[in-house]
C-alpha positions as CSV (number, residue, x, y, z in Angstrom):
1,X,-0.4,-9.2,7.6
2,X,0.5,-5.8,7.3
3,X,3.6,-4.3,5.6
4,X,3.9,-1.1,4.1
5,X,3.3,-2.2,0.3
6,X,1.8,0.3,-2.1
7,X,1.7,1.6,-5.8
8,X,2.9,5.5,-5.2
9,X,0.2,7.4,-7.0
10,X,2.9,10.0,-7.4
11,X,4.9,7.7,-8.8
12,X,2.7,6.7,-11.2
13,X,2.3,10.3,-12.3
14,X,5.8,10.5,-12.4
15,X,6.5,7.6,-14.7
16,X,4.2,9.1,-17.3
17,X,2.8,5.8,-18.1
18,X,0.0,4.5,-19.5
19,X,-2.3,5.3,-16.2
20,X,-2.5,8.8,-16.5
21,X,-2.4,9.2,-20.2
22,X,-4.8,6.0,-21.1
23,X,-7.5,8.3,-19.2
24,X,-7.5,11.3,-21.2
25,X,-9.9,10.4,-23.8
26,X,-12.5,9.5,-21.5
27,X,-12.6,13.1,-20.1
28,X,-10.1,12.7,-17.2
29,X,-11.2,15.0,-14.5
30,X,-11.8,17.9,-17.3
31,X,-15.3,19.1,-18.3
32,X,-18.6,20.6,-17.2
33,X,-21.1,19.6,-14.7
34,X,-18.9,19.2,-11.6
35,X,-21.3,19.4,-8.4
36,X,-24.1,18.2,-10.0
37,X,-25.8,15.2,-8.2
38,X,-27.7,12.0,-9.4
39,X,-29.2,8.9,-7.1
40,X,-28.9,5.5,-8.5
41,X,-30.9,2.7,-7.0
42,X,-29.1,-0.2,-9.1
43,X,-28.2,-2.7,-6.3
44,X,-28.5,-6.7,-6.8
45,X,-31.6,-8.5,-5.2
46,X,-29.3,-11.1,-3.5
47,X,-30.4,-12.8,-0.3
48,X,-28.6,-11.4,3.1
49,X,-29.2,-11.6,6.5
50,X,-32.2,-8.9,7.8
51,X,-29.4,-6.8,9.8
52,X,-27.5,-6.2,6.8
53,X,-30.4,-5.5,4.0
54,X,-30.6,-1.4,4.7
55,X,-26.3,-1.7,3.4
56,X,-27.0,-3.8,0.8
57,X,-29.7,-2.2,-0.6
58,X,-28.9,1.8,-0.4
59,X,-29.1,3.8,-2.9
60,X,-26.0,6.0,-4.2
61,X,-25.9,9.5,-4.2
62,X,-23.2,10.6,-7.1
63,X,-21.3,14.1,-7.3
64,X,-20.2,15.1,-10.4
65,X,-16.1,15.8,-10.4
66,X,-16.2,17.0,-13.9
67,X,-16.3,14.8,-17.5
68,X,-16.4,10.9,-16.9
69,X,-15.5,11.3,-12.7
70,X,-17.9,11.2,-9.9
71,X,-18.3,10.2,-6.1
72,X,-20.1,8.9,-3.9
73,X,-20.4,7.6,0.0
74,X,-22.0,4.4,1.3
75,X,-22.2,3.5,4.8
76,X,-21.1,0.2,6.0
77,X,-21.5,-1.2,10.1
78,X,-18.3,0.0,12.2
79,X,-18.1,-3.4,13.6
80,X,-19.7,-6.3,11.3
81,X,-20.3,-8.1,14.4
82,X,-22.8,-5.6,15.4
83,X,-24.7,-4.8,11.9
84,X,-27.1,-2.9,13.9
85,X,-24.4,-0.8,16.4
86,X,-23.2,2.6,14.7
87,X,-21.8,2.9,11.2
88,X,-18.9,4.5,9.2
89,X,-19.1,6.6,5.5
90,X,-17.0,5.1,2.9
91,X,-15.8,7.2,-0.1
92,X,-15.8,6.2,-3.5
93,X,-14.7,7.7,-7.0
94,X,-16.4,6.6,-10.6
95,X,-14.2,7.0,-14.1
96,X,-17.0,5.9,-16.1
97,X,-16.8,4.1,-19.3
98,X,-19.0,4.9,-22.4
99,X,-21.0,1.4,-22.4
100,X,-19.5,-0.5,-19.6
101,X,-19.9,-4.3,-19.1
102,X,-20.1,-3.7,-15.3
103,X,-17.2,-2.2,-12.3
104,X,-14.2,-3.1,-11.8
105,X,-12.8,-2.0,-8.0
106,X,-8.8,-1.1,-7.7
107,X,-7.0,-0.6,-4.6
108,X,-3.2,1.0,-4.7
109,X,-2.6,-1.1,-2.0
110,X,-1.0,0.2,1.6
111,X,-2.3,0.0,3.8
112,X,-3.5,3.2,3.5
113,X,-3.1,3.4,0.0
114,X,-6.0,5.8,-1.3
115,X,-8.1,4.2,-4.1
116,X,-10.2,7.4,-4.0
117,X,-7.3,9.3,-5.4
118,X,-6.4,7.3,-7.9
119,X,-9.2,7.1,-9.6
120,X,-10.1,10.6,-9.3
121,X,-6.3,11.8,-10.1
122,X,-5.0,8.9,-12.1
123,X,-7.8,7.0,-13.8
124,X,-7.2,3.7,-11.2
125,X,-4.4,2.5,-12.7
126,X,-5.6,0.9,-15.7
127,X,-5.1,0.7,-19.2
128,X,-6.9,2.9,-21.7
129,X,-8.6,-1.2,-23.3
130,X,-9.9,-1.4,-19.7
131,X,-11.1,2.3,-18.9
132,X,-13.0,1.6,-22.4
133,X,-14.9,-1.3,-20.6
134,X,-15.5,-0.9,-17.2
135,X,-16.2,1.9,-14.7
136,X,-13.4,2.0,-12.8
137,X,-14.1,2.5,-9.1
138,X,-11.6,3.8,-6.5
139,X,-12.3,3.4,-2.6
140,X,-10.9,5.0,0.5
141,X,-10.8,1.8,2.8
142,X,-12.4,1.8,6.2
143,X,-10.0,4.8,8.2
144,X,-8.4,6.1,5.2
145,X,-8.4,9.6,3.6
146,X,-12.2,11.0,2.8
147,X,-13.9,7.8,4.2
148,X,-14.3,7.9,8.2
149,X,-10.8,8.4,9.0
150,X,-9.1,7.5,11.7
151,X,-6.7,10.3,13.2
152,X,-4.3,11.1,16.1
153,X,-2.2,13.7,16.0
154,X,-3.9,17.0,14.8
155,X,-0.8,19.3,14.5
156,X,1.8,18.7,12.0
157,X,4.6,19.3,14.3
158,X,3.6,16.5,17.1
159,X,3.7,14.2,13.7
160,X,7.0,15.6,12.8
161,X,8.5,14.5,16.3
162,X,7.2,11.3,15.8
163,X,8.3,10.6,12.6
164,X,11.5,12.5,12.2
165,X,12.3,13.2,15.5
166,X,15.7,12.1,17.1
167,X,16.8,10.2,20.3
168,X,18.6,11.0,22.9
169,X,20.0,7.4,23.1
170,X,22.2,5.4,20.4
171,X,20.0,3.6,17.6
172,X,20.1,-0.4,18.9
173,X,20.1,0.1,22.9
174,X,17.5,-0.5,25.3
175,X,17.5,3.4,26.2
176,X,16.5,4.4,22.7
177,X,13.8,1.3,23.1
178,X,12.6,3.4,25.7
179,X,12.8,6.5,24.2
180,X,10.8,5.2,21.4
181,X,8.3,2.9,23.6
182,X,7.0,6.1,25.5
183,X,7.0,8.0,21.8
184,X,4.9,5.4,20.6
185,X,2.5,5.0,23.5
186,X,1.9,9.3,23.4
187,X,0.6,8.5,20.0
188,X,-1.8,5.8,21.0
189,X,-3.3,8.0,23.4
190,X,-4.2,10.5,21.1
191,X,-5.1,7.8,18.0
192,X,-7.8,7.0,21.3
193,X,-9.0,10.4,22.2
194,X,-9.5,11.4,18.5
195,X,-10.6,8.1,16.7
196,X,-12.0,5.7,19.4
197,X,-13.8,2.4,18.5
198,X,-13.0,2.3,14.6
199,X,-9.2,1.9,15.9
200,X,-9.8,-2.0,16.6
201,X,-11.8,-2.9,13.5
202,X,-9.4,-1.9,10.6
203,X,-8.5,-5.4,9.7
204,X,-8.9,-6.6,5.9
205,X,-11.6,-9.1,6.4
206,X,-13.7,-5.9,7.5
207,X,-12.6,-4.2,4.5
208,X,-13.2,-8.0,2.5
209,X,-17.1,-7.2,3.7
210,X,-17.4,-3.6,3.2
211,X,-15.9,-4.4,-0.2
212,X,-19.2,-6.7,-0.7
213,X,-21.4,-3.9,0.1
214,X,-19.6,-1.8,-2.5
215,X,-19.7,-4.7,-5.1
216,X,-23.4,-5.5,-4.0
217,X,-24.8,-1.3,-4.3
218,X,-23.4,-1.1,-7.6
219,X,-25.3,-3.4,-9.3
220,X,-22.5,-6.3,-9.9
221,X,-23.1,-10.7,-9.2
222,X,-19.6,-10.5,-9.2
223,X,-16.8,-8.8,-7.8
224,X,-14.3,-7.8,-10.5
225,X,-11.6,-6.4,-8.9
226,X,-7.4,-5.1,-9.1
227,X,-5.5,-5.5,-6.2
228,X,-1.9,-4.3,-6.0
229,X,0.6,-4.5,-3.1
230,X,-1.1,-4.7,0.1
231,X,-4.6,-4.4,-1.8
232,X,-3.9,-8.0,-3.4
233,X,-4.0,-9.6,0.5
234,X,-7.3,-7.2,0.2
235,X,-8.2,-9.1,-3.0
236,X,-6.9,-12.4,-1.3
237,X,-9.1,-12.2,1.5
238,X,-12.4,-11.5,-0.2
239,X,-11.7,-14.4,-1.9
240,X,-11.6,-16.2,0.5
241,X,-14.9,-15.2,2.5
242,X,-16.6,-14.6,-0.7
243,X,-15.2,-17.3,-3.2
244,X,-19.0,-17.5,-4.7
245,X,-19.1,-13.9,-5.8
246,X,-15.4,-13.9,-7.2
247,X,-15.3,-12.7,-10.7
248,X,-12.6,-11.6,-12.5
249,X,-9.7,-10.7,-10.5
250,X,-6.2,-9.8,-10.8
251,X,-3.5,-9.5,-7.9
252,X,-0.5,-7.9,-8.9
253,X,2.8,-7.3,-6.3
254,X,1.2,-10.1,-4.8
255,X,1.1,-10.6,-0.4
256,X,1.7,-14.1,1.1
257,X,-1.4,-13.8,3.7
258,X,0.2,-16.5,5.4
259,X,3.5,-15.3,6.4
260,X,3.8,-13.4,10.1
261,X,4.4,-9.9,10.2
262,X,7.9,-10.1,11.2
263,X,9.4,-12.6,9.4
264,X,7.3,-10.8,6.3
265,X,9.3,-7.7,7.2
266,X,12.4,-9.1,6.8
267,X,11.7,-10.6,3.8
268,X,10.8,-7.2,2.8
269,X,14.4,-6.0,4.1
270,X,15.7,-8.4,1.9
271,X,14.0,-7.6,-1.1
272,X,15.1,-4.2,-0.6
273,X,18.7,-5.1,0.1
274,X,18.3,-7.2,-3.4
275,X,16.9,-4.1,-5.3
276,X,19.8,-2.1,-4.1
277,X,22.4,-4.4,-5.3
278,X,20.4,-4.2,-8.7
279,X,20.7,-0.1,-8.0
280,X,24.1,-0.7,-7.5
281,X,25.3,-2.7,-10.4
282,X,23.7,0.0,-12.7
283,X,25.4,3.0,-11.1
284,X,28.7,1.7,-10.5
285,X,28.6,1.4,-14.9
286,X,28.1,5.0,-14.8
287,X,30.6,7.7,-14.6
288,X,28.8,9.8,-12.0
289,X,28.3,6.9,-9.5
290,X,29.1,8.1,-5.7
291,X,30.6,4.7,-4.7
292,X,32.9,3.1,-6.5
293,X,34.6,-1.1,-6.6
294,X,32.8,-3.8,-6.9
295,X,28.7,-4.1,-5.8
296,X,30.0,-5.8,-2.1
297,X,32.3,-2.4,-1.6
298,X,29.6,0.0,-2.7
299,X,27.3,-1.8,0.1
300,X,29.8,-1.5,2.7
301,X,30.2,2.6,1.7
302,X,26.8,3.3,1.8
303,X,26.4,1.4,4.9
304,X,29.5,3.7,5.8
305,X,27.5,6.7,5.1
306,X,24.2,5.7,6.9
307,X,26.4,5.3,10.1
308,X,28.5,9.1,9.1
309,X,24.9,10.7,9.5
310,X,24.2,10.5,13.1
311,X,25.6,13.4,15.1
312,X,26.5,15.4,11.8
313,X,23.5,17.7,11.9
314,X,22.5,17.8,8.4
315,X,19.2,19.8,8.0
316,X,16.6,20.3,5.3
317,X,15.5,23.3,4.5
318,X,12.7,23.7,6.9
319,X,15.3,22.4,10.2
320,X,14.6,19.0,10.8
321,X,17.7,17.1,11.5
322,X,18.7,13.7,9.5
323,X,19.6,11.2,10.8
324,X,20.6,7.5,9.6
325,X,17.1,6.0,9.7
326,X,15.1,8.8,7.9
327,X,18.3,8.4,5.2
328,X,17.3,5.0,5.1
329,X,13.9,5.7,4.6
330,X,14.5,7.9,1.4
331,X,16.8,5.1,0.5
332,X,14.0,2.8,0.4
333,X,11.4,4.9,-1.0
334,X,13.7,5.2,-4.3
335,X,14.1,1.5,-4.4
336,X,10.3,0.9,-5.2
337,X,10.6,1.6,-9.1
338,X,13.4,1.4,-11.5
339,X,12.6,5.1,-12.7
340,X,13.9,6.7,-9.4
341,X,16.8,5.2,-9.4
342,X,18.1,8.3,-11.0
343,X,16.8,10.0,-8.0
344,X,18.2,7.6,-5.9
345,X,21.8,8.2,-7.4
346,X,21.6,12.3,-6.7
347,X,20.3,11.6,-3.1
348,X,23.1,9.7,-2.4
349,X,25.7,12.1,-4.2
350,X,24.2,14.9,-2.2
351,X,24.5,12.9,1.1
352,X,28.1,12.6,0.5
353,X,28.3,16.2,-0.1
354,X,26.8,17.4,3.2
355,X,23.4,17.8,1.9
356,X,20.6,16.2,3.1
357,X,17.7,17.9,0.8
358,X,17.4,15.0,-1.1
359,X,16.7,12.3,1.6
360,X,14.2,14.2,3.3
361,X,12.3,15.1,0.2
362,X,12.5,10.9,-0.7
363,X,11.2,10.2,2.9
364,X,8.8,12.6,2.8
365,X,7.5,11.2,-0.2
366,X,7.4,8.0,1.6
367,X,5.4,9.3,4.6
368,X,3.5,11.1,2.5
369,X,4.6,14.4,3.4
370,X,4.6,17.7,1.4
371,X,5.6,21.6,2.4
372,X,5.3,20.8,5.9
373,X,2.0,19.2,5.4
374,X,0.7,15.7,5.6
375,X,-1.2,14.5,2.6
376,X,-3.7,12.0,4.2
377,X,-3.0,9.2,7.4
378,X,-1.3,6.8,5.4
379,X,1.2,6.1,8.3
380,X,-2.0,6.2,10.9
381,X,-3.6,3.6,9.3
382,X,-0.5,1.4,7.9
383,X,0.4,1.1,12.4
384,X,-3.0,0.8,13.3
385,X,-4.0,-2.2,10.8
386,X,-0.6,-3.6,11.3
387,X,-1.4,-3.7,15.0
388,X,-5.2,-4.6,14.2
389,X,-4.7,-7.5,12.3
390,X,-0.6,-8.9,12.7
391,X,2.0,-10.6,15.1
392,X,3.8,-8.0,16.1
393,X,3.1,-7.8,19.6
394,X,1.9,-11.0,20.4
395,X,4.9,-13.0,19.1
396,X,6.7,-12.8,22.1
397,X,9.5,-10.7,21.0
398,X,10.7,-7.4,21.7
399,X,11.9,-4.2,19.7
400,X,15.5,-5.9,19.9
401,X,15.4,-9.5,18.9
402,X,13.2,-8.2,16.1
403,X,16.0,-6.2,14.8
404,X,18.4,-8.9,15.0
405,X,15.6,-11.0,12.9
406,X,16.0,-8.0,9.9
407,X,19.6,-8.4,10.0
408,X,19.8,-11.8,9.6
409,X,18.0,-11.3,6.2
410,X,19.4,-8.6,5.7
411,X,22.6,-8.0,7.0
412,X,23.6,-4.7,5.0
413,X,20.5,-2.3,5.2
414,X,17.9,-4.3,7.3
415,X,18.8,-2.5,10.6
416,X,19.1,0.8,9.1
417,X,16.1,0.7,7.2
418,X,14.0,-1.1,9.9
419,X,14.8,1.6,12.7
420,X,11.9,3.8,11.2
421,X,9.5,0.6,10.5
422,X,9.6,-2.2,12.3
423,X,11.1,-1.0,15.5
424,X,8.7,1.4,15.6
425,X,5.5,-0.9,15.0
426,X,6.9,-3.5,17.9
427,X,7.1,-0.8,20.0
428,X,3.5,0.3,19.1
429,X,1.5,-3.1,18.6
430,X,3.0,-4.5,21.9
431,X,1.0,-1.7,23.9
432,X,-2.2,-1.6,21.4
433,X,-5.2,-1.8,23.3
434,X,-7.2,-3.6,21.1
435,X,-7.2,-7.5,20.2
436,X,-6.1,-9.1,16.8
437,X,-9.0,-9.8,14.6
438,X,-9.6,-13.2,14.2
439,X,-8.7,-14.1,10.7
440,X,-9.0,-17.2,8.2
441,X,-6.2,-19.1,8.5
442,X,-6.3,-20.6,5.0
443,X,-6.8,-19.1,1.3
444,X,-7.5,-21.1,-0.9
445,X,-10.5,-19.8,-2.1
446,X,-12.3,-22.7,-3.1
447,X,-15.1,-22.5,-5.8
448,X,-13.4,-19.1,-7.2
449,X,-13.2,-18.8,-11.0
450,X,-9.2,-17.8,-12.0
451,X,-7.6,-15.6,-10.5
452,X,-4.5,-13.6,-11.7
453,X,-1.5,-13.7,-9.7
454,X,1.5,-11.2,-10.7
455,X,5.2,-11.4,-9.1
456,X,8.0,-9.6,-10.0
457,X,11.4,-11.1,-10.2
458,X,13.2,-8.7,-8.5
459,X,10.4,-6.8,-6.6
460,X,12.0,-5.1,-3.8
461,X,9.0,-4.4,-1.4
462,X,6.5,-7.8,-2.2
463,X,9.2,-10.5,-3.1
464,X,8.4,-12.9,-5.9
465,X,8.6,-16.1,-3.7
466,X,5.4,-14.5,-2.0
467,X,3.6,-14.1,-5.4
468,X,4.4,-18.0,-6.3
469,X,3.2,-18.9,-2.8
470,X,0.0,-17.4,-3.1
471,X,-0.8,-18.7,-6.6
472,X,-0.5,-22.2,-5.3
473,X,-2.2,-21.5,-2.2
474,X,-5.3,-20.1,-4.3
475,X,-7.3,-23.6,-5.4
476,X,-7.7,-21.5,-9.2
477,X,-4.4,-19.4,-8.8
478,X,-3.0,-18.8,-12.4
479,X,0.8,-17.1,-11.7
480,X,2.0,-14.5,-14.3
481,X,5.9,-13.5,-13.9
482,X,7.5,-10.5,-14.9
483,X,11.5,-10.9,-14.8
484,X,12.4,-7.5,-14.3
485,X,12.7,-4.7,-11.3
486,X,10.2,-2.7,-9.3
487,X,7.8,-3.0,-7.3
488,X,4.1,-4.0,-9.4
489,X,4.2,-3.6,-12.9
490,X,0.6,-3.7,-15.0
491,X,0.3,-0.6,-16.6
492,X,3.5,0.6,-16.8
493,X,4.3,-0.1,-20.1
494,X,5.6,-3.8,-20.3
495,X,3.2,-5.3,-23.2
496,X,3.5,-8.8,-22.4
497,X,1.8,-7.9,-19.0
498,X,-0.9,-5.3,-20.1
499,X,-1.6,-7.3,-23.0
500,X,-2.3,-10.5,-21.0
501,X,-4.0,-8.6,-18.3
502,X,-6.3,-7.0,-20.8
503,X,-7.4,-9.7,-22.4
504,X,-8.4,-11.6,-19.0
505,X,-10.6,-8.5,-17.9
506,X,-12.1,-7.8,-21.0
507,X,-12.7,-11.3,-22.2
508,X,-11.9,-13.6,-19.8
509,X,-8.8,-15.0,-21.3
510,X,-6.5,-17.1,-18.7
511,X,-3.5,-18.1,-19.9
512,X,-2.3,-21.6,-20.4
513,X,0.9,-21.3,-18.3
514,X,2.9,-18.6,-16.8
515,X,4.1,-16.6,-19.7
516,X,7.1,-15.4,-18.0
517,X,7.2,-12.0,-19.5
């Protein structure tokens, strides 16, 4: 269960919202003392098996990042099968709270999201009420970012290719599935060479167990813990495995774990395609709109554009060439929150115009790319988990038949904005050379105290029927809408939702019924 589903920690700092400016008064990555170093032995005395005491027990080694931040690493096994086989560093970051009443762990989401950052850069995307009352730690999952990454490509360029690079062969023929088959199987090999073994053990139940450790070391009984996106399947799954040491825990932009990879993607499609009619409806009201008609004629014009872009040679400023499904990436990318739909609007305009700036900025943004640079391997590990722990190829499908799946969901975008996503991860999981991880194949938690489950009404990237399913799927699911757009929405300013959410980690207030903010 893997689709690209993550909070943008840029686009949180974007926004301006509570996340970034809730932290300030607690010292926010500003003061002395940065590189100073303290040990803290404060882990729980629970019972576990002989090969896993040295984890459960270590000791924690902080780093001072300046005022109220620090970090630390723990080391978890590489493969929980073998406890005793070699082991793997995990990062963490700490925004600590004056007189906390214990941790609370956040994940972005992702995969790949990096909860390490957002901590460290964004105070963990929490309100200021819940930065007064926990330590908020971030983690780098297992193959993300400063934890034991994995990593394939080492030059820049090779990852351009494979991300941005054009085909020789027309989007939607078996001579481009080629092309992009043997593209795909280059970049295997060298995920092999310069990862090896950590490749086939990315899955989220080993992040459920390493997420134990972390929950163990620091002292908690109980995990208290903020999932969004792809970090609420994170959330789902420790649940799950650990139902006994659940304690308070919200899931917001909430996963169905129990919907296959493919037909999750083009539910995904869909909610995209369904954002961008929202998009649509808003811009055509304005007088600087670059479509014009009704919402069904703007579609069809921007579809019109997508297909103009091929064989125009629009560059960006550093040469690369556009073409439609890196426009369609950037189209996406602007989807995931209502406050870059302004951007969304001059991207378009610009595309019209010739220039193609403004969709390579958006999908670099998307792929986590910045001045020619890659900011982490956000894309590494989003294929590699999806491969590690998904249906994709093992559903006996091919790159084809699952494009003509997309477009029966989503007849307007879906292929354009699937070219870039889902063709490429069929094309890659279908050659992986390591098994899926064998997963539960039920979540319902039983035995877990409530657990928060948020959807958003018109949530372009996690649709809301998934939140719903998972809140009755969870034996002590509580579900919490938002009517409204974007993709996750705690801390972002809508009261009825902080207010709520506060209250529950604070004080352990559960609602009577779904407030429908």
């Amino acid at each position: 269960m893997s689709v690209r589903r993550f909070i943008s920690l840029a686009a949180v700092l974007a926004a301006g919202t509570l996340v970034l400016t809730g932290c300030f008064p607690f010292g926010f990555g500003t003061g002395g003392g940065s590189g100073q170093t303290t040990t803290e032995t404060s882990h729980t005395d629970e019972k576990v098996d002989a090969d896993l005491v040295p984890f459960y027990t270590q000791s924690l080694t902080w780093t001072s990042m300046g005022g109220r931040l620090d970090s630390t690493t723990i080391t978890v096994p590489l493969d929980w099968s073998q406890p005793t086989g070699a082991t793997i560093k995990l990062a963490m970051a700490r925004q600590k709270a004056q007189n906390p009443q214990g941790s609370l762990l956040m994940n972005p989401g992702g995969p790949g999201g990096s909860g390490f950052d957002f901590v460290a850069y964004s105070g963990g995307a929490v309100t200021s009420k819940v930065a007064a009352n926990y330590d908020i730690i971030g983690f780098d999952p297992r193959g993300v970012g400063q934890s034991t990454p994995i990593t394939c490509y080492t030059d820049g360029s090779d990852k351009d290719e494979l991300l941005y690079g054009t085909f020789d062969a027309a989007y939607g023929t078996q001579a481009w599935v080629d092309e992009l088959t043997a593209r795909q199987k280059d970049w295997i090999a060298a995920c092999q060479e310069n990862t090896g073994d950590l490749l086939g053990h990315l899955d989220a139940a080993s992040v459920a167990r390493d997420m134990d450790v972390i929950r163990a070391v620091l002292g908690d009984e109980k995990l208290t813990y903020l999932g969004y996106s792809y970090g609420t399947y994170l959330g789902t799954m420790y649940a799950e495995l650990f139902p006994n040491k659940v304690g308070r825990m919200v899931l917001d932009g909430a996963v169905d774990p129990l919907v296959d990879d493919l037909d999750a993607l083009a539910t995904q499609m869909a909610g995209f395609e369904s954002g961008y009619r929202a998009f649509l409806t808003q811009c055509l009201g304005s007088k600087d709109c670059p479509f014009s008609g009704s919402v069904d004629q703007a579609v069809q014009q921007t579809v019109d554009l997508l297909k103009s872009v091929d064989g125009k040679n629009l560059t960006s400023a550093d040469g690369r060439t556009l073409d439609s499904a890196t426009a369609a990436t950037g189209l996406i990318e602007d989807l995931y929150a209502q406050f870059l739909w302004p951007d969304l609007k001059q991207m378009l305009t610009d595309l019209k115009a010739g220039d193609a700036q403004g969709a390579f900025d958006a999908a670099d943004q998307y792929n986590h790319r910045s001045s020619g640079y890659y900011d982490g391997n956000g894309y590494e590990i989003y294929t590699a988990v999806t491969c590690d722990e998904g249906t994709l190829g093992t559903d006996n499908k091919d790159v084809l038949q699952d494009l003509d799946v997309i477009k029966a969901k989503a007849p307007s975008l879906g292929f354009y904005a699937a070219l870039d996503d889902t063709a490429a991860l069929e094309a890659t999981c279908s050659n992986w050379p390591y098994p899926v991880a064998t997963l539960p194949t039920q979540f319902d938690a039983p035995g877990a105290p409530p657990i928060l489950v948020i959807g958003t009404t018109n949530d372009p990237a996690t649709p809301y029927a998934q939140a719903v399913s998972l809140a009755k799927q969870l034996s002590s699911g509580v579900m919490i809408t938002y009517r409204g757009e974007g993709h996750t929405v705690y801390d972002q300013g809508v009261a009825c939702i902080d207010n709520l959410v506060d209250a529950y980690f604070v004080s352990g207030t559960v609602p009577s019924a779904d407030p429908m903010c």
